[in-house]
C-alpha positions as CSV (number, residue, x, y, z in Angstrom):
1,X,189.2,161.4,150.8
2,X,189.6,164.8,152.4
3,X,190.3,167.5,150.0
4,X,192.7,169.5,152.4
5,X,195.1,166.7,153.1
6,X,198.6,166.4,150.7
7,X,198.6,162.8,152.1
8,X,196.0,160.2,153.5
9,X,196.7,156.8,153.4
10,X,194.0,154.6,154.3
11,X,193.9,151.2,155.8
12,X,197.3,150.2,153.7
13,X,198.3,146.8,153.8
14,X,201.5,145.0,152.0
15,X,202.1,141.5,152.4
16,X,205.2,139.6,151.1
17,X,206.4,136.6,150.2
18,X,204.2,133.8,148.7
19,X,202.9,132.9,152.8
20,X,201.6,136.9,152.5
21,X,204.2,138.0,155.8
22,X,202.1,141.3,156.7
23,X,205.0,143.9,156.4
24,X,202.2,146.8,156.9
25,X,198.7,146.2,158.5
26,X,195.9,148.2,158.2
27,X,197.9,151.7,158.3
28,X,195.9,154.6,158.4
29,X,197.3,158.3,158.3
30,X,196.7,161.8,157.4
31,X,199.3,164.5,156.6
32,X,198.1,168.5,156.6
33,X,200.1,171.2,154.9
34,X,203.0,172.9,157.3
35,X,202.4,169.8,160.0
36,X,205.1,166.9,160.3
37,X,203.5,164.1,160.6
38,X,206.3,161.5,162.5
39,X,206.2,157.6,162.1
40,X,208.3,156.2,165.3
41,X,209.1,152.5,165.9
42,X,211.4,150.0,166.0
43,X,213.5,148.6,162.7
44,X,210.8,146.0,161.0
45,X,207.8,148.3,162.2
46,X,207.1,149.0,158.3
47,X,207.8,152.4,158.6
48,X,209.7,152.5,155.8
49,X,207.3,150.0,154.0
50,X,204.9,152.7,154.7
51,X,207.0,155.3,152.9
52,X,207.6,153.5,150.1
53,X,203.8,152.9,149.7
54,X,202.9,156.7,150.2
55,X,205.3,157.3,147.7
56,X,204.3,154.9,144.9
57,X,207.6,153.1,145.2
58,X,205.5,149.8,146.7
59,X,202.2,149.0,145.0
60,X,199.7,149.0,148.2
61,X,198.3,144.9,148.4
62,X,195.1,146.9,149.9
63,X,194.3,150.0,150.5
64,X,194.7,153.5,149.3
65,X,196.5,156.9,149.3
66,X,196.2,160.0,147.8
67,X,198.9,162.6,147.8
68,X,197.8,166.3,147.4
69,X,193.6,165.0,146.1
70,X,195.4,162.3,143.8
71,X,195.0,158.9,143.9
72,X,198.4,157.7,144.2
73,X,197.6,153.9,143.4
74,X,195.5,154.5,140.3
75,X,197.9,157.5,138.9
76,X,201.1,157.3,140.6
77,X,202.9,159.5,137.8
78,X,200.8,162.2,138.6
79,X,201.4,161.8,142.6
80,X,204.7,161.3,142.6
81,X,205.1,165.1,141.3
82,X,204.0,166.3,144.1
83,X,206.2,164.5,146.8
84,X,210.0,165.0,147.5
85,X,211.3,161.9,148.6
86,X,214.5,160.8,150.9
87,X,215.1,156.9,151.9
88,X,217.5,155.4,154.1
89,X,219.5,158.2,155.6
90,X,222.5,159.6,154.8
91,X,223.8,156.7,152.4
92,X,220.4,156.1,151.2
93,X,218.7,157.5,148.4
94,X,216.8,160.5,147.1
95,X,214.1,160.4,144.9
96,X,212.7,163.9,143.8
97,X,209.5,164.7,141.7
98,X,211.3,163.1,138.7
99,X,209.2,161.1,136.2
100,X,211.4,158.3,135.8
101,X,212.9,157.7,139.3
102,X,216.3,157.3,138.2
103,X,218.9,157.1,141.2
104,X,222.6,157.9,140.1
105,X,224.5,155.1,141.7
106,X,224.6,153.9,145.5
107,X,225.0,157.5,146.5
108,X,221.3,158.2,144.4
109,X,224.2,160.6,142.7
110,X,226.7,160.3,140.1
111,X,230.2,160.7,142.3
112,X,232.2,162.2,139.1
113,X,229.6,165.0,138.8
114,X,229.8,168.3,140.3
115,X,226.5,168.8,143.0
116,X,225.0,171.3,141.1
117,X,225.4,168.7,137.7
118,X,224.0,166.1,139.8
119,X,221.0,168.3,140.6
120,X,220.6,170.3,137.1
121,X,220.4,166.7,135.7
122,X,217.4,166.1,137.9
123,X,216.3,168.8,137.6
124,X,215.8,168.2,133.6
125,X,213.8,164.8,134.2
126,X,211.2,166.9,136.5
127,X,210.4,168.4,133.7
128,X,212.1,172.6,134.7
129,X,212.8,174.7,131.9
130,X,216.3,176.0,131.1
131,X,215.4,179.3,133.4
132,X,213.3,177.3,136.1
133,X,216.3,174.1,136.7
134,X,219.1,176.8,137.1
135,X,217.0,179.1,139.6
136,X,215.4,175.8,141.5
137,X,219.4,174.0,141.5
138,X,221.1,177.7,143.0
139,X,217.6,177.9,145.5
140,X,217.9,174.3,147.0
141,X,221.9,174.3,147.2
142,X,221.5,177.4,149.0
143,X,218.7,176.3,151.6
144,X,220.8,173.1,152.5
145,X,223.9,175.5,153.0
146,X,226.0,173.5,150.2
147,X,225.7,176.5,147.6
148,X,229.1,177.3,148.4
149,X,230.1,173.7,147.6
150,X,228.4,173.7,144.3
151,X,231.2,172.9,142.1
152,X,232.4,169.8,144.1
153,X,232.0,166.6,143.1
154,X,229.9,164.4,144.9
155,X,232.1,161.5,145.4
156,X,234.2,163.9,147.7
157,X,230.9,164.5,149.4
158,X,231.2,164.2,153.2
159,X,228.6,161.8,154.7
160,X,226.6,164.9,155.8
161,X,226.7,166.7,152.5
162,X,225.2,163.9,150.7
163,X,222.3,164.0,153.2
164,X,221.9,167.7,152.5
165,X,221.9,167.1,148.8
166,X,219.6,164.3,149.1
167,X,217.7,166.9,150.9
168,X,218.2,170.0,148.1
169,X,217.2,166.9,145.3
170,X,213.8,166.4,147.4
171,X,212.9,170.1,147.6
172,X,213.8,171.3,144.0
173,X,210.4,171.1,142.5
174,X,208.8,172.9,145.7
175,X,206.5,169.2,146.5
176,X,203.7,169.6,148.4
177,X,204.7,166.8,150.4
178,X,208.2,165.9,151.7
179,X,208.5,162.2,152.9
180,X,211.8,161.5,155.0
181,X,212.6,158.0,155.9
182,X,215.7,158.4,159.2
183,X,216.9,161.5,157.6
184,X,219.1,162.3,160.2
185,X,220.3,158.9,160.9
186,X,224.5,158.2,161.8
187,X,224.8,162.1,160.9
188,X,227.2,164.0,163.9
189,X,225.1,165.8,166.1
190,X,225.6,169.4,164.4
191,X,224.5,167.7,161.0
192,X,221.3,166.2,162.1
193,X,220.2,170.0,163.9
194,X,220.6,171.5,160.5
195,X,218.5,169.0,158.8
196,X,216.0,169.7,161.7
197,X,216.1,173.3,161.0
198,X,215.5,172.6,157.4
199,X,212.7,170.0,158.1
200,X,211.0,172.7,160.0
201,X,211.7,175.8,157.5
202,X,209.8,173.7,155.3
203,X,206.9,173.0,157.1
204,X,206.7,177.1,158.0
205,X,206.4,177.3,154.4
206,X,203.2,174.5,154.1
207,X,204.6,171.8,153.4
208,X,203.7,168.7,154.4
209,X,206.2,166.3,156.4
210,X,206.2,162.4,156.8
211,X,209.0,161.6,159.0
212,X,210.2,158.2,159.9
213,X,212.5,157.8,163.1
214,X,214.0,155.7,166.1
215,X,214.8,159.1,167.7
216,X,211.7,159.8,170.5
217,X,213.6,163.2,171.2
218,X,213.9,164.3,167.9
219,X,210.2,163.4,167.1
220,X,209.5,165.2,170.5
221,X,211.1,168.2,169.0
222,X,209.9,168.0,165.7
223,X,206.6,166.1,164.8
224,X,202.8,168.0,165.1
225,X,201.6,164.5,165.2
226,X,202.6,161.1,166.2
227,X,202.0,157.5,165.1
């Protein structure tokens, strides 16, 4: 596998079921740093399949992925530092660089909890030092514009905030690769062009983006590459 890449997913196939359905068929894609990378198709396109796959949520049935030169199937621990992860829009879940994968809750937060609690607790199971979790928490509440909304707790979270904080969750350990499954999705219009702008802020910086979306304009305006 190319060295360069922070993703490429090779011939990935997941069946289900006992009758093996084929939920993902012979899926092959590559992600660069600072390019988004956009997955477009209908709902039961395995796009989100996909996701889960590149993110070593879903255990490939064949196949292989690396994220950022690591193979993700044979040491996904080790990959899934190096990804930021947001599923299922705005009501879905975040998953960060977090060793355990622990979601807070149907929100992927704990609603009692301030934001910035939510995200200093996160922060701790990635692993940040005392000085690192308290700089990373103020840096990615800032980026997402919620740094003002810090001290709030999440379960009086506007639809649109959570989807920022799922965002500022993703992003706290700088990953080398930010996979976004609909992260704009049932957000108001002024909403889903912040997230945009973030998306693309992001990319400036090098990162690589997997976006997943029914939106053709908002791929149009966003994605370096199309599948």
């Amino acid at each position: 596998m190319s060295g360069d890449a922070v993703l490429e997913a090779v011939r990935l196939v997941r069946l289900l079921g006992r009758e093996g359905f084929p939920a993902v068929r012979d899926v092959s894609l590559r992600v660069l740093p600072g390019r988004i990378h956009a997955l477009l198709g209908p709902n039961g396109a395995g796009k989100s399949t996909t996701v889960r796959m590149c993110a070593t949520l879903l255990r490939p049935t064949s196949g292989s992925v690396a994220v950022d030169g690591v193979d993700a199937v044979a040491h996904p621990e080790r990959a899934r530092a190096r990804v930021g992860l947001v599923l299922g829009g705005a009501v879905g879940r975040s998953v960060g660089a977090d060793r355990g994968l622990v979601l807070g809750g149907d929100l992927g937060f704990y609603p009692r909890a301030s934001a910035r609690d939510n995200l200093l607790f996160f922060a701790d199971l990635q692993g940040l030092s005392h000085r690192e979790r308290r700089r990373a928490v103020d840096r990615a509440l800032e980026r997402v514009d919620l740094a003002d909304y810090g001290a709030m707790k999440v379960g009086g979270y506007s639809r649109g905030m959570r989807q920022r904080l799922h965002l500022a969750r993703a992003i706290l350990a700088d990953p080398a690769l930010l996979l976004l499954d609909e992260p704009t999705a049932g957000l108001d219009p002024d909403v889903s062009l912040h997230v945009r702008d973030l998306v693309r802020e992001l990319a400036a910086q090098g990162v690589g983006v997997l976006l997943t979306s029914h939106s053709m304009p908002e791929v149009e305006e966003l994605a370096d590459v199309i599948s």
